[in-house]
PDB file as gemmi writes it, atoms N, CA and C in Angstrom:
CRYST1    1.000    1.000    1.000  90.00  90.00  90.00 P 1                      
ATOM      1  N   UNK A   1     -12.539  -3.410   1.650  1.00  0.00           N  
ATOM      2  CA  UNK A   1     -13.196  -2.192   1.241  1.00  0.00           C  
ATOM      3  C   UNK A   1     -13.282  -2.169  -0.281  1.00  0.00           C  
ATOM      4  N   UNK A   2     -14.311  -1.777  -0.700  1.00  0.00           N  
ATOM      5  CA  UNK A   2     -14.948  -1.852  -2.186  1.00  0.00           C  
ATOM      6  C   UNK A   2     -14.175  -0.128  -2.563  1.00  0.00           C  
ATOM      7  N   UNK A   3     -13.478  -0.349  -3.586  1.00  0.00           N  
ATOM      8  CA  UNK A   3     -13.460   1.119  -3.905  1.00  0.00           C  
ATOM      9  C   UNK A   3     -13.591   1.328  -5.736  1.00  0.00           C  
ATOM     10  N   UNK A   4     -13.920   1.977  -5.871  1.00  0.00           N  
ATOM     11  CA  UNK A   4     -14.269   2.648  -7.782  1.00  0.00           C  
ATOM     12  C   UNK A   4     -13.320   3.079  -8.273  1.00  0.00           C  
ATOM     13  N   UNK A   5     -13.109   2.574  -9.841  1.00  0.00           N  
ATOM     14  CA  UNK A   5     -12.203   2.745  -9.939  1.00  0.00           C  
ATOM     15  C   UNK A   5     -12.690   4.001 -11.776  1.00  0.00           C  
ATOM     16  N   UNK A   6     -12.292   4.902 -11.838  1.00  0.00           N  
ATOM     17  CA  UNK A   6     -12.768   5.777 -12.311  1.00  0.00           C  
ATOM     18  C   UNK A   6     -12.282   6.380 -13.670  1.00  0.00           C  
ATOM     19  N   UNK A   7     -12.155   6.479 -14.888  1.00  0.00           N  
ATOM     20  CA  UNK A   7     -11.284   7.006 -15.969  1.00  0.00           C  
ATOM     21  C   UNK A   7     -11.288   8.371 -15.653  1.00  0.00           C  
ATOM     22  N   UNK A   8     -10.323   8.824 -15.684  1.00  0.00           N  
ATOM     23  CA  UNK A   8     -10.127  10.651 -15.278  1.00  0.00           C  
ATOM     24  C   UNK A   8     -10.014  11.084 -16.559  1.00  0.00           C  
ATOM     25  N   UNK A   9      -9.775  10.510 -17.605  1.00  0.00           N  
ATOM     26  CA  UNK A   9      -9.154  10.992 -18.607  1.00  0.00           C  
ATOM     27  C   UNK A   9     -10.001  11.214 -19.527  1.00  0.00           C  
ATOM     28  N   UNK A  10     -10.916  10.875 -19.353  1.00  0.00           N  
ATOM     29  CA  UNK A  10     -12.451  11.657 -19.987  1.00  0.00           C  
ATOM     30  C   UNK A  10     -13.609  12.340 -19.132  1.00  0.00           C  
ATOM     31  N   UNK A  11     -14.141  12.659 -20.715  1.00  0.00           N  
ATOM     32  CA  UNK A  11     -15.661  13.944 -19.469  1.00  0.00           C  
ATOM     33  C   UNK A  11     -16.062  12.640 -18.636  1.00  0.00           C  
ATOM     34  N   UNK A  12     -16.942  13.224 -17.234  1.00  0.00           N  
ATOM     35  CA  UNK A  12     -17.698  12.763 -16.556  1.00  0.00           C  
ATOM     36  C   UNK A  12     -17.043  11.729 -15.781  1.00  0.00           C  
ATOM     37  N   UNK A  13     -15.894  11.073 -16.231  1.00  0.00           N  
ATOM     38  CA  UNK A  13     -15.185   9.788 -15.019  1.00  0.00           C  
ATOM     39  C   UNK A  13     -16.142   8.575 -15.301  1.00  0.00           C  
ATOM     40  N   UNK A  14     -16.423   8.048 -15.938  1.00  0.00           N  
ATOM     41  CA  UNK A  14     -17.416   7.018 -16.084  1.00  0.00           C  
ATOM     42  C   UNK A  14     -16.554   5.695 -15.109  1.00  0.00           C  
ATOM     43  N   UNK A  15     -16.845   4.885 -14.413  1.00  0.00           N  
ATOM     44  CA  UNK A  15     -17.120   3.712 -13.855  1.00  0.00           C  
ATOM     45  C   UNK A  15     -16.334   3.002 -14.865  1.00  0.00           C  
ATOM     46  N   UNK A  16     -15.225   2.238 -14.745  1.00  0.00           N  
ATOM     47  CA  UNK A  16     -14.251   1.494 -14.965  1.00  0.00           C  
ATOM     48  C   UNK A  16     -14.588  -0.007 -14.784  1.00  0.00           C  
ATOM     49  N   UNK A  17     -14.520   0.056 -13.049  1.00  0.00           N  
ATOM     50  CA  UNK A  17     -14.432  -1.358 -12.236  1.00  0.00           C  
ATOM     51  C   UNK A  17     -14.243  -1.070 -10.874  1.00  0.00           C  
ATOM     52  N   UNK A  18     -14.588  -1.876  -9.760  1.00  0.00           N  
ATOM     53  CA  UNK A  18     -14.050  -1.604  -8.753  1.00  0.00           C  
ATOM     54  C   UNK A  18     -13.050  -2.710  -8.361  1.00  0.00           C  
ATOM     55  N   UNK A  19     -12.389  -2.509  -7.456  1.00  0.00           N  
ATOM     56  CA  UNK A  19     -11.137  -3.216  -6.461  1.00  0.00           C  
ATOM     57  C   UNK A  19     -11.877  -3.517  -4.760  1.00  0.00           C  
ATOM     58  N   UNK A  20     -11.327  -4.299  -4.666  1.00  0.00           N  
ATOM     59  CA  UNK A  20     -11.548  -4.346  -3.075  1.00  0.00           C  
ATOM     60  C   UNK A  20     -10.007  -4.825  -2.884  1.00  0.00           C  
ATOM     61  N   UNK A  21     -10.044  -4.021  -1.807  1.00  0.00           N  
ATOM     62  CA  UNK A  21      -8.719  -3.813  -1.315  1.00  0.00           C  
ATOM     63  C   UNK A  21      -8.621  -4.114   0.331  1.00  0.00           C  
ATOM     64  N   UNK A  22      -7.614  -4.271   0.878  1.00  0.00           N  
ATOM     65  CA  UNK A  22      -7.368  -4.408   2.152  1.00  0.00           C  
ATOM     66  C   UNK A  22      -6.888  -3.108   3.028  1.00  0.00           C  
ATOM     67  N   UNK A  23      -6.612  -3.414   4.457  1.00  0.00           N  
ATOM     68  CA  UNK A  23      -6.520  -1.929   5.159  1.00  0.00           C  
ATOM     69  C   UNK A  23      -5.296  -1.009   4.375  1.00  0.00           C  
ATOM     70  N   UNK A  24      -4.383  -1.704   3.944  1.00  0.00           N  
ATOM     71  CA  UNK A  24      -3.172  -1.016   3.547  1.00  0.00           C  
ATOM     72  C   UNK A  24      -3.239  -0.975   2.194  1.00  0.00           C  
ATOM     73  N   UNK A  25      -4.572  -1.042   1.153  1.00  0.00           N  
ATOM     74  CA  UNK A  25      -4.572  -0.479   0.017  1.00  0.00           C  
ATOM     75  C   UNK A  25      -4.221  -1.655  -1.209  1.00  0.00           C  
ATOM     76  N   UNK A  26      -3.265  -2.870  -0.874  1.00  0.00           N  
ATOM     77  CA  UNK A  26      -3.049  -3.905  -1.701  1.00  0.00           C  
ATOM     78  C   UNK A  26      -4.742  -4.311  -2.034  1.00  0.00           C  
ATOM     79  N   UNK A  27      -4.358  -4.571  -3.171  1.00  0.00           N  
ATOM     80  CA  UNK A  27      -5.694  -5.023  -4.409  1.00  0.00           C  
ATOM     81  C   UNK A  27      -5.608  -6.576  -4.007  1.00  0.00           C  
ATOM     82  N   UNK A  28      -7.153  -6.944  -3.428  1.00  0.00           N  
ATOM     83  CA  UNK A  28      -7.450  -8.044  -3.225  1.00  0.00           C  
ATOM     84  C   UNK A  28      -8.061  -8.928  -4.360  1.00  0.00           C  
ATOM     85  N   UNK A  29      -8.974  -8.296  -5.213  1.00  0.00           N  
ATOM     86  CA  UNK A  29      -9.870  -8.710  -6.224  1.00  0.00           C  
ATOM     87  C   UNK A  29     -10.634  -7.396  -6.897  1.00  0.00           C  
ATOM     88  N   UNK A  30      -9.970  -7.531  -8.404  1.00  0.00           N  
ATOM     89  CA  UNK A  30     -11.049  -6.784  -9.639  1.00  0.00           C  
ATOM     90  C   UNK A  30     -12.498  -7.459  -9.176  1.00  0.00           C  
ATOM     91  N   UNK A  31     -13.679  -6.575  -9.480  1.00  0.00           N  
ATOM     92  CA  UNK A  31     -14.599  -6.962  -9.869  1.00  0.00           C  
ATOM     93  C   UNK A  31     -15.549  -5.763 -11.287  1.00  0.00           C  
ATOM     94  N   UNK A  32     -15.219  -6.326 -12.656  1.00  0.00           N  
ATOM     95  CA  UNK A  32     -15.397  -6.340 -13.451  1.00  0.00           C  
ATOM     96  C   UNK A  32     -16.938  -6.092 -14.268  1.00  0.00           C  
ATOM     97  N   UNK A  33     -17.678  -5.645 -14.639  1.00  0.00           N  
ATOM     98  CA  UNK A  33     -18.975  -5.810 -15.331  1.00  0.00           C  
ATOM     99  C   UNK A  33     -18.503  -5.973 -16.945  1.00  0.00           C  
ATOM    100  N   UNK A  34     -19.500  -5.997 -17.562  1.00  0.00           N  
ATOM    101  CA  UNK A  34     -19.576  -6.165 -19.207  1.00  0.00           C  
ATOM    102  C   UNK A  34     -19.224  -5.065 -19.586  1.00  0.00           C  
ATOM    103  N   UNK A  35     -18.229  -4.586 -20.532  1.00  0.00           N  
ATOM    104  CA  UNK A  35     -17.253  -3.577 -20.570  1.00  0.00           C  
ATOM    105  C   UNK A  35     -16.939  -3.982 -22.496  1.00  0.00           C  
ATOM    106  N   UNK A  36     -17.959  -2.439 -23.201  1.00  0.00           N  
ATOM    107  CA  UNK A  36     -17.859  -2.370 -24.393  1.00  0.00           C  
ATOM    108  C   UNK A  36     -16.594  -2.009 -24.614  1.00  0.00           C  
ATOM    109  N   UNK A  37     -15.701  -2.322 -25.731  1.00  0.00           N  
ATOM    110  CA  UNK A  37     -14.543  -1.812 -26.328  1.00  0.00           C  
ATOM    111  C   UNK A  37     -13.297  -2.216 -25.593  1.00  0.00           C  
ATOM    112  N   UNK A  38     -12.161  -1.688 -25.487  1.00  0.00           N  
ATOM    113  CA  UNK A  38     -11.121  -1.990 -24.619  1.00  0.00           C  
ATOM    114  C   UNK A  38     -11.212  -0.683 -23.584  1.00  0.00           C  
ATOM    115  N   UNK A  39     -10.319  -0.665 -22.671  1.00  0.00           N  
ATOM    116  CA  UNK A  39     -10.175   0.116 -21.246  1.00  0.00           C  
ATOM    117  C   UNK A  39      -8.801  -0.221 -20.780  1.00  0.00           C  
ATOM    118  N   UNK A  40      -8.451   1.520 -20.556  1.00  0.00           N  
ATOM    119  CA  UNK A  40      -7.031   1.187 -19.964  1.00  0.00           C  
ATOM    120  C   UNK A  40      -7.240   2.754 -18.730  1.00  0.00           C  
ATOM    121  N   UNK A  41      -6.472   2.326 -17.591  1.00  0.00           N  
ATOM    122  CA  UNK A  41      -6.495   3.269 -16.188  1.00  0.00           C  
ATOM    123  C   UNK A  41      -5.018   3.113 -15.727  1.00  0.00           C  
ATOM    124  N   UNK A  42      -4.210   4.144 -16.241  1.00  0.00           N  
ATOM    125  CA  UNK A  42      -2.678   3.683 -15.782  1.00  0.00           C  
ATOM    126  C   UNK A  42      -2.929   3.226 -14.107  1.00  0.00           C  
ATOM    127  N   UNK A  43      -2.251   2.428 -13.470  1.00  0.00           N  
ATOM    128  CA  UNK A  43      -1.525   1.983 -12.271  1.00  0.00           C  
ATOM    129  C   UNK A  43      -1.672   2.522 -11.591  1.00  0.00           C  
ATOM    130  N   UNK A  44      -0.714   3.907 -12.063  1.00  0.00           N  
ATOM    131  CA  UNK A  44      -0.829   5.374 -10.760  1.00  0.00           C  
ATOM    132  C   UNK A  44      -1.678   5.619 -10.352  1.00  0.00           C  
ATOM    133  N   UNK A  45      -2.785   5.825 -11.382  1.00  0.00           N  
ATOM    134  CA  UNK A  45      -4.221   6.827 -11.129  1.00  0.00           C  
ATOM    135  C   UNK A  45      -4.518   5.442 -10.544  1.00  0.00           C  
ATOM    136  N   UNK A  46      -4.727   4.558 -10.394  1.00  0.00           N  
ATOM    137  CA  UNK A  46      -5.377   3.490  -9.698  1.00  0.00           C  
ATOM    138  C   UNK A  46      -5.512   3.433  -8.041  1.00  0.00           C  
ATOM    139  N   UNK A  47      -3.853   3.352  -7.953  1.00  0.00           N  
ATOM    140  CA  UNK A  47      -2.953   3.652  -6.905  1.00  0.00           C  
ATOM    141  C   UNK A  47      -3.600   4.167  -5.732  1.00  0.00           C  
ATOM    142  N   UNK A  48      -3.714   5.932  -6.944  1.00  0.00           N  
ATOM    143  CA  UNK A  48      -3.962   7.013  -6.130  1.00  0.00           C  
ATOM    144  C   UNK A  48      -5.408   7.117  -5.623  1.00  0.00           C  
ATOM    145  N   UNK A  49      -6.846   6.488  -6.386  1.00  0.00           N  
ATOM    146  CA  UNK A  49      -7.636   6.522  -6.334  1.00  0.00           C  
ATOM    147  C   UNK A  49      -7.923   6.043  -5.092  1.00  0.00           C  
ATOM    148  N   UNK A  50      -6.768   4.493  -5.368  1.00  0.00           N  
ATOM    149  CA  UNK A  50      -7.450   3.808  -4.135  1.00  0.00           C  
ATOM    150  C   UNK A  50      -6.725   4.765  -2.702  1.00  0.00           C  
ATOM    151  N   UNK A  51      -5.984   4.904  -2.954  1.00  0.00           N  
ATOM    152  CA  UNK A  51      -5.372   6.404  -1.342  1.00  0.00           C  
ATOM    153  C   UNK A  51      -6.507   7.152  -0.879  1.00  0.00           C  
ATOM    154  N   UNK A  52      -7.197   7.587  -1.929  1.00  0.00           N  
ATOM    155  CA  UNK A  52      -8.151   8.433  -1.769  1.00  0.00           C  
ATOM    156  C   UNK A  52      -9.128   8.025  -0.842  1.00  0.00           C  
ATOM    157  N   UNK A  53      -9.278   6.883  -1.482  1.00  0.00           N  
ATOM    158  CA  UNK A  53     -10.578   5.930  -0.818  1.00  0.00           C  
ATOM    159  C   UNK A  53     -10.553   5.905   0.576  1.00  0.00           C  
ATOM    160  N   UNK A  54      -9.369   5.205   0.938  1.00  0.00           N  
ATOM    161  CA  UNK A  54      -8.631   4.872   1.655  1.00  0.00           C  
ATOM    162  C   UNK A  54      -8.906   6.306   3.333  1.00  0.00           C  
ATOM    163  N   UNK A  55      -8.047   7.014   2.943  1.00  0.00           N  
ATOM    164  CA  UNK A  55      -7.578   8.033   3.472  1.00  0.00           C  
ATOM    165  C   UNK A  55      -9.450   8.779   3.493  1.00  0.00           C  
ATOM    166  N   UNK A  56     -10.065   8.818   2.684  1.00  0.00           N  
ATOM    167  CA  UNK A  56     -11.930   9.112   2.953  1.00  0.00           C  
ATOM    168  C   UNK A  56     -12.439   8.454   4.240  1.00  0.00           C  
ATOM    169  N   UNK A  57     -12.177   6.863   3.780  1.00  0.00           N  
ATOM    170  CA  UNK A  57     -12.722   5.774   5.063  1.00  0.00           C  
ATOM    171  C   UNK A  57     -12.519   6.240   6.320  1.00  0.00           C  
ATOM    172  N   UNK A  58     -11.377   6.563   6.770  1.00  0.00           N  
ATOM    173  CA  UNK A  58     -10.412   6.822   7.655  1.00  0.00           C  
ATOM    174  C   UNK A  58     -10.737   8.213   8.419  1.00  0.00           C  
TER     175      UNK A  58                                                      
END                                                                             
C-alpha cells in the first residue's frame, strides 16, 4: 500500500514522499521525487500517518 507522507508542521501539508508499506504498516520502500532544500518529518508523525492510512484502507 502506497501511503503520503505529509509535513504537518506547515500551512497546507505539502507532499513530502510516499512509503509503501506492508499489511502491518512496516516501511517497505521510500519513494522520493526532486525535493528543493532539506526535509525533515519526525518518525512519529510518520508512524502515525501511516496508522492512519492503514486503519482508512481497512
Amino acid at each position: 500500500m502506497r501511503v503520503t507522507i505529509r509535513n504537518r508542521n506547515i500551512p497546507k501539508c505539502p507532499r513530502i514522499f510516499d512509503v509503501i508499506v506492508d499489511t502491518e504498516g512496516n516501511i517497505i520502500r521510500y519513494e522520493l521525487q526532486n525535493i528543493r532544500g532539506s526535509v525533515f518529518v519526525d518518525m512519529d508523525d510518520v508512524r502515525v500517518q501511516i496508522q492512519e492510512a492503514l486503519s482508512k484502507a481497512s
